[in-house]
C-alpha atoms as an extended CHARMM CRD file, in Angstrom:
* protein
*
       118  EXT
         1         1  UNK       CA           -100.6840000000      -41.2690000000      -57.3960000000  PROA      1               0.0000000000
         2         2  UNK       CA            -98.3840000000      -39.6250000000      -59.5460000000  PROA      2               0.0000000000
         3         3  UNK       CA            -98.1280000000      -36.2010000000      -61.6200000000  PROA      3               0.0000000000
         4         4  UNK       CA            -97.1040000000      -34.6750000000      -64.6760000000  PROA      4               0.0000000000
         5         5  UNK       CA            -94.1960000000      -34.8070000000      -64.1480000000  PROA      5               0.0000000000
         6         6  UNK       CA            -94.0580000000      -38.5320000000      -62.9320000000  PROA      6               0.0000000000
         7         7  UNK       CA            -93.2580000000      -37.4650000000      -59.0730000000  PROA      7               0.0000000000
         8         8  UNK       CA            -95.3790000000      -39.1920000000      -56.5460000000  PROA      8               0.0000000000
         9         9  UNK       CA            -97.6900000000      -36.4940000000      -55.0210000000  PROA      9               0.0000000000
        10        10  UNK       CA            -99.2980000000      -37.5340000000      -51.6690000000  PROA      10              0.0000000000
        11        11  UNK       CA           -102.5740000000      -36.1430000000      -49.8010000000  PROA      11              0.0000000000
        12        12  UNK       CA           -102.5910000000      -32.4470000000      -50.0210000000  PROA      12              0.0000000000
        13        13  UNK       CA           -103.8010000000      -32.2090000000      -46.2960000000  PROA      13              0.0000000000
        14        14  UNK       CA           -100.4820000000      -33.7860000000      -45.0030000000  PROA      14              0.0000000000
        15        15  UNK       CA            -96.8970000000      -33.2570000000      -44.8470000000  PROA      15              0.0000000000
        16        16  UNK       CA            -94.7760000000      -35.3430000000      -46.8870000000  PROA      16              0.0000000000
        17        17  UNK       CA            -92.3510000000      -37.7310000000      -44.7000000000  PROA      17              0.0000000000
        18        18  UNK       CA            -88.6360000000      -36.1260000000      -44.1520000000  PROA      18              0.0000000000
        19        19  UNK       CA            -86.7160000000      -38.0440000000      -46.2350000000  PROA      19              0.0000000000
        20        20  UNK       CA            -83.6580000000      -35.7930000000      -44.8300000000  PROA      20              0.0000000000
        21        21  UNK       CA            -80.5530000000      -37.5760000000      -43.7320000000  PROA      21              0.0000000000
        22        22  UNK       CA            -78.5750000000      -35.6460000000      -40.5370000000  PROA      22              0.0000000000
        23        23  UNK       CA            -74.7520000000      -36.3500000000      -40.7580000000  PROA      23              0.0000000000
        24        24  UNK       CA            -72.3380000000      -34.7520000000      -38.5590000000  PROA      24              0.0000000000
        25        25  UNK       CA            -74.5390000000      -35.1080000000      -35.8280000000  PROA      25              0.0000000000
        26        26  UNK       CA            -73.1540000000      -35.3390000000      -32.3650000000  PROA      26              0.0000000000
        27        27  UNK       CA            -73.4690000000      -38.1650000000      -30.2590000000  PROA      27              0.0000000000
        28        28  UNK       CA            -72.4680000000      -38.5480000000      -26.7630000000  PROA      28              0.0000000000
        29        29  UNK       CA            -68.8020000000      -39.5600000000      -27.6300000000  PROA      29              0.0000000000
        30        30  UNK       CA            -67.8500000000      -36.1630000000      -29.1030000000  PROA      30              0.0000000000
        31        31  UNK       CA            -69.1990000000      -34.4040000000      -26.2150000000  PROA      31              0.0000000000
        32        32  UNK       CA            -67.6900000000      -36.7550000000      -23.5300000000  PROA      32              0.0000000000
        33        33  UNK       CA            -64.4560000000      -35.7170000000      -25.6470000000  PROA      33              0.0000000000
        34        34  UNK       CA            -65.4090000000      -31.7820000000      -25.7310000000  PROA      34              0.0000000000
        35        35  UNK       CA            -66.0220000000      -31.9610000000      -22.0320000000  PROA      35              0.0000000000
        36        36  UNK       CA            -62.9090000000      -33.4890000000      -21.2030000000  PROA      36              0.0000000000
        37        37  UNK       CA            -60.6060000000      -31.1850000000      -23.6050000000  PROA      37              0.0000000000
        38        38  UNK       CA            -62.6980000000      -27.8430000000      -21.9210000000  PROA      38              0.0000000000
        39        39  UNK       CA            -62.0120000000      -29.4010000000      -18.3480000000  PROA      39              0.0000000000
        40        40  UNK       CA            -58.4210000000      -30.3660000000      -18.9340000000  PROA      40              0.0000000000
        41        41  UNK       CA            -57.0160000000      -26.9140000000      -20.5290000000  PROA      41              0.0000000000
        42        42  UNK       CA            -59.0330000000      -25.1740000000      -17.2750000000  PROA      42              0.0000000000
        43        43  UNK       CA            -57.3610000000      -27.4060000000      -14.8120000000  PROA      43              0.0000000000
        44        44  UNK       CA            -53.6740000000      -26.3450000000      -16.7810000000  PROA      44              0.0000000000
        45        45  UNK       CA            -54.3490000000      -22.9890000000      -17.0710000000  PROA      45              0.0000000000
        46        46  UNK       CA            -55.2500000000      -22.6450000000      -13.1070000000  PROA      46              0.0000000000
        47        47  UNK       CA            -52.4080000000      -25.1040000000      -12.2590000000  PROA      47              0.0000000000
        48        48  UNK       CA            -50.1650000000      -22.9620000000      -14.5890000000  PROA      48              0.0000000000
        49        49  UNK       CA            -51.0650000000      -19.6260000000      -12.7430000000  PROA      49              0.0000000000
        50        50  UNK       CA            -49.8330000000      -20.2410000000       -8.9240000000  PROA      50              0.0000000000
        51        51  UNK       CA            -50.6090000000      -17.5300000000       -6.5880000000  PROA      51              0.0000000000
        52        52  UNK       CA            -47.3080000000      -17.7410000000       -4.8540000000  PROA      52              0.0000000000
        53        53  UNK       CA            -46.1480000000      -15.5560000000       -7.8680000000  PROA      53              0.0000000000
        54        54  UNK       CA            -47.5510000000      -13.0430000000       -6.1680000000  PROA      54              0.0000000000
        55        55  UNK       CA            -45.4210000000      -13.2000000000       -2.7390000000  PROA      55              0.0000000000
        56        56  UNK       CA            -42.3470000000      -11.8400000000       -4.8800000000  PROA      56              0.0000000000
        57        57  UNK       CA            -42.3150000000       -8.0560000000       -5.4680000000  PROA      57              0.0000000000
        58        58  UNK       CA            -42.2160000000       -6.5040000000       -8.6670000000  PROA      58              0.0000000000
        59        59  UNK       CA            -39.8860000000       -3.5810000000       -9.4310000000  PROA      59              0.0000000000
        60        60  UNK       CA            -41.9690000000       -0.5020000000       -8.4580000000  PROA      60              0.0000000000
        61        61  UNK       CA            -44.1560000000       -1.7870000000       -6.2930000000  PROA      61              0.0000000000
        62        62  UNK       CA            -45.5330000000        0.7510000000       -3.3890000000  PROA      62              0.0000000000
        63        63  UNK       CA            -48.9280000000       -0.7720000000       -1.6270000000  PROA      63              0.0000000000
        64        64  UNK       CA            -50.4420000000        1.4070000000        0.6390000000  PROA      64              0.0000000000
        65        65  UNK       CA            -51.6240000000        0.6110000000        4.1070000000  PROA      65              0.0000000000
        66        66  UNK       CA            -54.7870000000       -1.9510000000        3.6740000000  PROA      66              0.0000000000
        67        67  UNK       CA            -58.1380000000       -0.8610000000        4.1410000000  PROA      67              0.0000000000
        68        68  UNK       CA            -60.1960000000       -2.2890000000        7.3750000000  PROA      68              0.0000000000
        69        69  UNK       CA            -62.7650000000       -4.0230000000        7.2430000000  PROA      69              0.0000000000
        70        70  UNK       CA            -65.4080000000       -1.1230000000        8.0240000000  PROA      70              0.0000000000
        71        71  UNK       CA            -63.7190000000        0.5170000000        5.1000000000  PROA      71              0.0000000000
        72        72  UNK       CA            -63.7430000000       -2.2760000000        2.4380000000  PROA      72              0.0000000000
        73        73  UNK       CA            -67.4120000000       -2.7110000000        3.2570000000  PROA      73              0.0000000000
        74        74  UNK       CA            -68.0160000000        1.3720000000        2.8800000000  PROA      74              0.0000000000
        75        75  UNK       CA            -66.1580000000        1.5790000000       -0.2550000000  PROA      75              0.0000000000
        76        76  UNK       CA            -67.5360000000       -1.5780000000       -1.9880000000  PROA      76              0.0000000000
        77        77  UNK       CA            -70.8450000000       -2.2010000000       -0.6450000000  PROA      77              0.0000000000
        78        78  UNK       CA            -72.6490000000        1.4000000000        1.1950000000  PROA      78              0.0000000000
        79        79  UNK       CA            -71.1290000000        3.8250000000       -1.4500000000  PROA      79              0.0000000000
        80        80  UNK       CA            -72.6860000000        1.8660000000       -4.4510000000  PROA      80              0.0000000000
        81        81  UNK       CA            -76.1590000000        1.3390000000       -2.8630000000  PROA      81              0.0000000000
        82        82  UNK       CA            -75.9580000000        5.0600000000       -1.6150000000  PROA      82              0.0000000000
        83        83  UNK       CA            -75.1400000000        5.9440000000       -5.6290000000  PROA      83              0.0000000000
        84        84  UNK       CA            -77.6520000000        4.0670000000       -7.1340000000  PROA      84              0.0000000000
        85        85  UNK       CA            -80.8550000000        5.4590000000       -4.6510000000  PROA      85              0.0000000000
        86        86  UNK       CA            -79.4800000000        8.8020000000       -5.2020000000  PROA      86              0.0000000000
        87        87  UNK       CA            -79.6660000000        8.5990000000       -9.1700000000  PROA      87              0.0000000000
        88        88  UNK       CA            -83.0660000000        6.9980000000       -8.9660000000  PROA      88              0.0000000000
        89        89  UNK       CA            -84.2280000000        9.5980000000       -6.4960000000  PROA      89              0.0000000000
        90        90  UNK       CA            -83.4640000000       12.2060000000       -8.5350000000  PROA      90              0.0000000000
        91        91  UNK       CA            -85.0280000000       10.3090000000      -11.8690000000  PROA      91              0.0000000000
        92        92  UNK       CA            -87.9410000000        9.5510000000       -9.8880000000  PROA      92              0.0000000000
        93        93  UNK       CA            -88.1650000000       13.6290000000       -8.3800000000  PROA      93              0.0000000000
        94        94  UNK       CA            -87.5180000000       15.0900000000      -11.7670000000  PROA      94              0.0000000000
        95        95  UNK       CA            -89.2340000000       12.9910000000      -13.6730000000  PROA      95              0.0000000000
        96        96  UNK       CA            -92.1270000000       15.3470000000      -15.3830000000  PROA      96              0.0000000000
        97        97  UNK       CA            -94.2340000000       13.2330000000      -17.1960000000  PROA      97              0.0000000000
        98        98  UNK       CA            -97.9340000000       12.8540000000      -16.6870000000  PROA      98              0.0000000000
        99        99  UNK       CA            -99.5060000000        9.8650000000      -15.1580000000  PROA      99              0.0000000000
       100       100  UNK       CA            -99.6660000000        7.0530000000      -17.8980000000  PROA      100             0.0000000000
       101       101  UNK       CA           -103.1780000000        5.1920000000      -17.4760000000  PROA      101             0.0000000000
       102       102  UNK       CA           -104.3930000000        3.3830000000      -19.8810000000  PROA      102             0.0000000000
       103       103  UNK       CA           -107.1080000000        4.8590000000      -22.1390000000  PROA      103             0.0000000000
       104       104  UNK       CA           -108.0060000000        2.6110000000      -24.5930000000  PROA      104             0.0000000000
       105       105  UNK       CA           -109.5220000000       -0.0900000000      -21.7890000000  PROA      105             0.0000000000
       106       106  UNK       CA           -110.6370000000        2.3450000000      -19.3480000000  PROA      106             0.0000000000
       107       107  UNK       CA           -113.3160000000        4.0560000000      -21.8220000000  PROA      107             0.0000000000
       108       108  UNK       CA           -114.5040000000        0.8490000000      -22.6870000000  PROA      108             0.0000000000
       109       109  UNK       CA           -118.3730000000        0.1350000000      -21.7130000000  PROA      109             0.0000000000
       110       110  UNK       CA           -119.4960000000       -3.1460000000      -21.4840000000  PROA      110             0.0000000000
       111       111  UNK       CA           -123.3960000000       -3.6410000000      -21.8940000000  PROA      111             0.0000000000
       112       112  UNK       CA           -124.6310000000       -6.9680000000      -19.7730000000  PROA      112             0.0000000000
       113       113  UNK       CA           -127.4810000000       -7.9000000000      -21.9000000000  PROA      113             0.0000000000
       114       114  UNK       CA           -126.9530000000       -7.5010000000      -26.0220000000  PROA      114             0.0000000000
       115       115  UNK       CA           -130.3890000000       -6.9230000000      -27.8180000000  PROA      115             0.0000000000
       116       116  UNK       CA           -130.6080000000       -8.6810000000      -31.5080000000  PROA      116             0.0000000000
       117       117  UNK       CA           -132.6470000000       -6.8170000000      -33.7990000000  PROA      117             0.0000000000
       118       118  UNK       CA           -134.3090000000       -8.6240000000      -36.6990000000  PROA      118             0.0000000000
């Protein structure tokens, strides 16, 4: 069938056929290769960065006595948990709004048995 125009025009009820052609599209080559490259510059750049550079001292250096382990586990692990209940406690005291329940379903009545009236 064809229009005014001279176009074919198929059914209206269906979607014409994609005549669209992908290029650039990326098969599993290119991603093999993008793998590879990502993997290879991680690999230099943790190769490159050796932790012995940290045995040397730098100019100006003054550490402090270490912390034990009681202490590491206070610092980084009790004093954040004891933060965080302590802000929520004092959300959840002050907190001064009403009780949020939800009126639009709770009036609702349902009858069992509808009645049709002619």
């Amino acid at each position: 069938m064809r229009g005014v125009s001279g176009a074919r025009i198929g059914h209206p009820g269906r979607a014409s056929s994609p005549r669209v052609r992908y290029f650039c599209t990326v098969d599993k080559k290119n991603a093999l290769r993008a793998g590879t490259l990502a993997a290879g510059t991680t690999l230099m750049m943790l190769l490159l960065s050796s932790p012995a550079l940290a045995v040397t001292r730098d100019d100006g250096d003054d550490p402090g006595p270490g912390l034990s382990v009681g202490e590491t586990l206070g610092l980084y692990v009790v004093a954040p948990l004891a933060l965080f209940a302590i802000i929520a406690g004092l959300v959840w005291v002050l907190d001064r709004s009403k009780d949020r329940q939800d009126d639009t379903s709770s009036n609702i009545t349902v009858k069992g048995e509808a009645s049709a009236k002619a």
